[in-house]
C-alpha positions as CSV (number, residue, x, y, z in Angstrom):
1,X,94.1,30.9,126.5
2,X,94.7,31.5,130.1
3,X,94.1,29.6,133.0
4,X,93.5,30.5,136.2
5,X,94.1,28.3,139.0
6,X,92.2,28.5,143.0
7,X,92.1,26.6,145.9
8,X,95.3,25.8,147.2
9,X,96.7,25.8,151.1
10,X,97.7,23.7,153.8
11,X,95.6,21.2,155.5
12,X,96.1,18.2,157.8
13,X,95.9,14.6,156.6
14,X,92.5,13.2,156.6
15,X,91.4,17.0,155.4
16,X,89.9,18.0,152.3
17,X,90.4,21.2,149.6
18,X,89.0,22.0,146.5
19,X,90.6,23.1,143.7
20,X,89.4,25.6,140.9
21,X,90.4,26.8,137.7
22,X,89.2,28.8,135.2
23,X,89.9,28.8,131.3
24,X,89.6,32.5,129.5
25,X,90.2,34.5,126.5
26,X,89.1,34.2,122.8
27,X,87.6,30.6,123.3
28,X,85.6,28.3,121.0
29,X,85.3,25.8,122.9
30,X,87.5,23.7,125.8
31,X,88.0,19.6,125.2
32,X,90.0,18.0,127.9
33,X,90.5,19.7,131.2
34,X,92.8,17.8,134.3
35,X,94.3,18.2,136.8
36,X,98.5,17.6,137.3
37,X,100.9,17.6,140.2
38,X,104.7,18.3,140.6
39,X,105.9,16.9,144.0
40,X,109.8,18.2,144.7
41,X,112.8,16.3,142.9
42,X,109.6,14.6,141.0
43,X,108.4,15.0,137.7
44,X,104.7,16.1,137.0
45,X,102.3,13.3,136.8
46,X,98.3,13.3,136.2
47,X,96.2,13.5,138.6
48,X,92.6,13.5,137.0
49,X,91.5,14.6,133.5
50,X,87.6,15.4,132.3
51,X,86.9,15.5,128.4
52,X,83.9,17.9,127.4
53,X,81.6,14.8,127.6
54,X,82.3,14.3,130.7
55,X,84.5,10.9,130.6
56,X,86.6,11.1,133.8
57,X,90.5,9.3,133.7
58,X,92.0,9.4,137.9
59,X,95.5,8.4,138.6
60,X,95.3,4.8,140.5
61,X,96.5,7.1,143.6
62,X,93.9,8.9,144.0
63,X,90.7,7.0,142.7
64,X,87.9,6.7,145.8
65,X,89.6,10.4,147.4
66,X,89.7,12.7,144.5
67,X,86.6,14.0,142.4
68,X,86.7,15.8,139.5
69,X,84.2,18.1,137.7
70,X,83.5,20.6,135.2
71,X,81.0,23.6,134.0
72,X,81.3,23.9,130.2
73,X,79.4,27.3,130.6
74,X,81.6,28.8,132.5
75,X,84.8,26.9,131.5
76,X,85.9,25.7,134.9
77,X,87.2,23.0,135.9
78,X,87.2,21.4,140.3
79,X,89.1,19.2,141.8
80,X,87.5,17.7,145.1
81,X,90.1,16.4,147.4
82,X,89.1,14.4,150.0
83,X,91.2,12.4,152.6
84,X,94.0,13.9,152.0
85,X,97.7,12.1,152.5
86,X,101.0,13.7,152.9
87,X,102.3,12.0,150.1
88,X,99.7,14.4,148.0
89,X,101.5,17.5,148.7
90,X,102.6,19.1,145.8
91,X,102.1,22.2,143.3
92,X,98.9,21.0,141.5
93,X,98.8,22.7,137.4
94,X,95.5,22.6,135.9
95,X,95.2,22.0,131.6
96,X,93.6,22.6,129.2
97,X,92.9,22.0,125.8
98,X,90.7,24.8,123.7
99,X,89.5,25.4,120.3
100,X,90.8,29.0,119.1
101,X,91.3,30.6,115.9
102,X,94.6,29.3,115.0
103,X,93.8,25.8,116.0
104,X,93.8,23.7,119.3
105,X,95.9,24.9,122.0
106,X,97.3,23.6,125.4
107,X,97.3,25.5,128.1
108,X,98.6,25.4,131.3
109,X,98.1,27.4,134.9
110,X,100.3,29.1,137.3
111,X,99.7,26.0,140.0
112,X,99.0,25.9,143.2
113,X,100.1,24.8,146.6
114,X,99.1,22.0,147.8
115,X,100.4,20.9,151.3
116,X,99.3,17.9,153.4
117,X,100.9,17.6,156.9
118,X,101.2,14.5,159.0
């Protein structure tokens, strides 16, 4: 399974970006997708995840900013960020977890930038 991942840059605080990612190769079917984030000297935390039913889990830190969606056609998964804070900057790693051959696998993304400036 691979994952690519869209959407990253640099934006002000208060500013908004939206992030992308799409799952590909010899797919059944994709359960949970999410959203993570690595900030620097931090380990990697949730962010937002979205099972194929569409039940929707957001970090306490982002709930009321941060929106999260999917397309089980087209095996995408967005992340809508909205008022964004400095203290959201960080490389954001989309997952997922598919249904292939062999079994259920986790994948992860290159990540992406994400940089909020004050």
């Amino acid at each position: 399974v691979q994952l690519q991942a869209s959407g990253g840059g640099l934006v002000q605080a208060g500013g908004s970006l939206r992030l992308s990612c799409a799952a590909s190769g010899n797919i059944f079917s994709v359960n949970d997708m999410g959203w993570y984030r690595q900030a620097p000297g931090k380990q990697r935390e949730l962010v937002a995840t979205i099972s194929r039913g569409g039940s929707i889990n957001y970090a306490d830190s982002v709930k009321g900013r941060f929106t999260i969606s999917r397309d089980n056609a087209k095996n995408t998964v967005h992340l809508q960020m909205n008022s964004l804070k400095p203290e959201d900057t960080a490389v954001y790693y989309c997952n997922a977890r598919a249904l292939v051959i062999t079994g259920f696998a986790d994948s992860w993304g290159q990540g992406t930038q994400v940089t909020v400036s004050s």
